[in-house]
C-alpha positions as CSV (number, residue, x, y, z in Angstrom):
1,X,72.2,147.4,134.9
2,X,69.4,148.8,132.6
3,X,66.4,146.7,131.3
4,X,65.0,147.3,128.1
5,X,61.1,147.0,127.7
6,X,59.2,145.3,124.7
7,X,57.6,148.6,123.6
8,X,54.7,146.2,122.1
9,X,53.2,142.8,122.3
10,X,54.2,140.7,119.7
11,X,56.5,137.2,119.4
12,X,60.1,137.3,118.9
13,X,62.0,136.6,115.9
14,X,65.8,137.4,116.4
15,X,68.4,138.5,118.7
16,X,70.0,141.3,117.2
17,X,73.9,140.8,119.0
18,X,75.1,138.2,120.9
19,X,75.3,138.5,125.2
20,X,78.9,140.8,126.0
21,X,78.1,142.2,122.6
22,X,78.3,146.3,122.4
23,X,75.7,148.2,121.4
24,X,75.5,152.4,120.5
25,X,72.0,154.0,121.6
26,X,69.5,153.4,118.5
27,X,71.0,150.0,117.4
28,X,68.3,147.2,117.4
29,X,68.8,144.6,119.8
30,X,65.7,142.2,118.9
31,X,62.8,141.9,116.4
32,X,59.3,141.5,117.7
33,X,57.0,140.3,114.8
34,X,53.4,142.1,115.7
35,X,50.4,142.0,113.2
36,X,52.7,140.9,110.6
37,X,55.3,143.4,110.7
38,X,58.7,143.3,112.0
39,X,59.5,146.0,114.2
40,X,63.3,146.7,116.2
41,X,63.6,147.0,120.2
42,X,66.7,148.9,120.2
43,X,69.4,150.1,123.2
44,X,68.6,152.7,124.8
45,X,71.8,153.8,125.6
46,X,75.0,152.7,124.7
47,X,76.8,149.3,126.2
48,X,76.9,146.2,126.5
49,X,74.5,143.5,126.7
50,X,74.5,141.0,129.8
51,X,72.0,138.7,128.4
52,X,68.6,138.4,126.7
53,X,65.5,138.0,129.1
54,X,63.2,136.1,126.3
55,X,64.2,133.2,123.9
56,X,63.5,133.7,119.6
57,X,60.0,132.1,119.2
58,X,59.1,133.7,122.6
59,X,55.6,135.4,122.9
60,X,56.1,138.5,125.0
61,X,53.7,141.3,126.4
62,X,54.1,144.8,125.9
63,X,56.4,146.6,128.4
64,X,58.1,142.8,129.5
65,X,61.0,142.8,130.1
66,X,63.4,141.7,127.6
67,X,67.1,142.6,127.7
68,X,69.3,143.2,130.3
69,X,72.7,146.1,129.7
70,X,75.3,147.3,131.6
């Protein structure tokens, strides 16, 4: 399992995929709104992802946790 990391503080906006969805390394996965701009959290790595770790509307701390792939 790898965990993906809010790289900043911010709220957030959208899921990018649904949960069993694939993902390539570099696609976004969420959108954290921060200071008024929209910025992507994208996979590290190629997969899957098992399941989002914050609800849209969530606000979340820079390096939480957010999404969980296998």
């Amino acid at each position: 399992m790898l965990t993906i990391c809010s790289p900043l503080a911010g709220r957030v906006v959208a899921h990018c995929t649904n949960p069993d969805g694939s993902v390539q390394a570099g696609d976004p996965l969420l959108i954290v709104e921060s200071m008024k701009m929209e910025i992507p959290v994208e996979a590290e790595a190629s997969g899957t992802v098992a399941r989002y770790l914050v609800e849209v509307g969530a606000d979340i701390a820079e390096g939480q946790p957010v999404v969980e792939m296998r």
